[in-house]
C-alpha positions in Angstrom: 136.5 83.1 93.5 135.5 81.2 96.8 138.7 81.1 99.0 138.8 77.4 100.2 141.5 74.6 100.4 140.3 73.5 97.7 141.4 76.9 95.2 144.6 77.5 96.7 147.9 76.3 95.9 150.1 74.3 98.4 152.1 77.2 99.2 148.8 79.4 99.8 147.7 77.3 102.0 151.1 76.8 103.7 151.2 80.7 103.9 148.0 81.3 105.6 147.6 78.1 107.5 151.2 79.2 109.0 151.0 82.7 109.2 147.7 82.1 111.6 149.4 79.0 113.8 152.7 81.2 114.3 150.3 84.3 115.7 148.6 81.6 117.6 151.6 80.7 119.3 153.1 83.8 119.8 149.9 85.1 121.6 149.9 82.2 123.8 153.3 83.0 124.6 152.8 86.5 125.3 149.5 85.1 128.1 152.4 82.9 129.4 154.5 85.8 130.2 151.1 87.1 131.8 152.0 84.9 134.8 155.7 86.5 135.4 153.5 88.8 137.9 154.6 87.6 141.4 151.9 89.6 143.1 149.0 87.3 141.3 151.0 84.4 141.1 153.6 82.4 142.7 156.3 80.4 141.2 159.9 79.5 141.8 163.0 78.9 139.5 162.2 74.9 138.7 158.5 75.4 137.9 160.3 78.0 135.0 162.9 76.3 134.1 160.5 73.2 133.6 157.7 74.8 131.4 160.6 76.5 128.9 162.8 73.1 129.0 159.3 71.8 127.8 158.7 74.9 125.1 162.4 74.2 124.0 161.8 70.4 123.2 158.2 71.0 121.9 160.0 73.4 119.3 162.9 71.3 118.5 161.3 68.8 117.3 158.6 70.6 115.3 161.2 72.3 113.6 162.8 68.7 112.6 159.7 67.8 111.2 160.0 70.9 108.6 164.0 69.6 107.8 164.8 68.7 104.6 166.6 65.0 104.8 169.3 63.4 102.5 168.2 59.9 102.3 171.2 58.1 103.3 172.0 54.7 101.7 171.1 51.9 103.8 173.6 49.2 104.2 174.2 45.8 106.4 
């Protein structure tokens, strides 16, 4: 059976499609941590502080996307 998005099941799909993007990410963050090495590169407290302020608000509000919402009734 061809393996496509076509023959798998939502949660297939969700499984491999998430299992790849969270490696993906946690490769990149390991290159990040490549440039902790002060004798290639040169950084100070802010320019930190500033890229994982970033990473912080990048993955809050992908993990609000994934929350599961009680609609709330609307009223004037």
């Amino acid at each position: 059976m061809k393996n496509n998005i076509y023959t798998n099941s939502k949660r297939d799909r969700f499984v491999q499609k998430g299992t790849q993007r969270t490696n993906n990410v946690l490769k990149s963050l390991k290159v990040l941590g490549n440039c902790a090495n002060k004798n290639i590169y040169e950084y100070n407290k802010d320019d930190i502080d500033k890229i994982f302020n970033t990473i912080k608000e990048v993955v809050s509000e992908t993990k609000a996307k994934f929350s599961f919402r009680k609609d709330k009734e609307f009223k004037l």
